[in-house]
Structure formats: C-alpha cells, structure tokens
N, C-alpha and C positions, 0 to 999 in steps of 0.2 A: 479724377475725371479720366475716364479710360481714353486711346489713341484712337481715331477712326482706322479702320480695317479698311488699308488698301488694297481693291480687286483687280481687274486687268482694265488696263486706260482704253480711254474708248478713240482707237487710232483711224477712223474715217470720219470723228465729229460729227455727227449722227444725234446724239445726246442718250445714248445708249450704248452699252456694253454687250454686242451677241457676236454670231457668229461669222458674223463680217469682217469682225475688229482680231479675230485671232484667226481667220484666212490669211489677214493681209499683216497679223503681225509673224508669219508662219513663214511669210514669201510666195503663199503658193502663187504659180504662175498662170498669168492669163485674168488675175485677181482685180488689175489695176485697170484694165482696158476697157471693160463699159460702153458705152455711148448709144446711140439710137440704132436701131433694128431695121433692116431695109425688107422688107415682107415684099415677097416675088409673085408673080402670078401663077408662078410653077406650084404645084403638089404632088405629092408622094400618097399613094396606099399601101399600110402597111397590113399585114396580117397579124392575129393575135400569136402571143407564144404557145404550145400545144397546151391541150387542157385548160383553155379558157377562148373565152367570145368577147368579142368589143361590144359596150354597150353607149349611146348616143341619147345625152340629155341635154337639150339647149344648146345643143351647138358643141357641148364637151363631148370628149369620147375617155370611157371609164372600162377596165379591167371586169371582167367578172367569170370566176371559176366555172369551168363546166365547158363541153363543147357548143357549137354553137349552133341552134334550134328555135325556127322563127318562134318569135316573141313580142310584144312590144316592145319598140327604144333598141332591140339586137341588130346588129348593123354583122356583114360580113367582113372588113377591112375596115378601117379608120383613116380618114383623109386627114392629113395634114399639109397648113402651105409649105413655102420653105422659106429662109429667113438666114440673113447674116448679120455680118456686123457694121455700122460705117470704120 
C-alpha cells in the first residue's frame, strides 16, 4: 500500500488547498486583515487606458480594445464607488 502524497496544508481551514493558503503561508502582508468593507457614497471616474473603451453590462464596467466610439453598452469613464476597510 503506497503513502498518501502530502500537498501543501490547507492554513486558513477553508477545506481546500488554493491560493489563499500559500498567500498567508508566504507571510504576504495585508493577507490576514479582511473584514467588512465600508462603501462611501463618494465615486471616482476613471478613464480607460489608451487604446481601449470602457464598456457597461448590468452595472459592470468591462475593458475592451479599441478607442472609444458610440455604441451600445460603450460608456466614456467608468464610475466606481469608493470603499475601505473596517
């Protein structure tokens, strides 16, 4: 009978082994702190990066190549609220 092949422990007990479990077996910082998200009535618009349009589905705003030229769903800036941490 072969040994079970141990993989990397799963260190935030989660019941799975991903990329959470070797963040915080790594130390990265800022890893541990979590908690609820205070969402501000403030917003920001941002512009797209050159060579692409923001494009606006249900309330998402999604990347897409190409400058930007009405269309359906092409928005010029993307609103986003603002948001910290408690």
């Amino acid at each position: 009978m072969r040994a079970k092949k141990k993989g990397f422990p799963d260190l935030n007990k989660d019941g799975k082994v991903d990329k959470k479990d070797i963040l915080k077996g790594r130390g990265v910082p800022g890893f541990k702190k979590g908690g609820k998200l205070n969402i501000s009535n403030k917003s920001v618009s941002i512009d797209p990066p050159a060579g692409h349009h923001w494009m606006e589905e249900q309330g998402r705003y999604y990347l897409m190549k190409g400058d930007y030229k009405p269309h359906p769903g092409a928005v010029k800036k993307a609103k986003f609220k603002l948001v910290d941490h408690s």
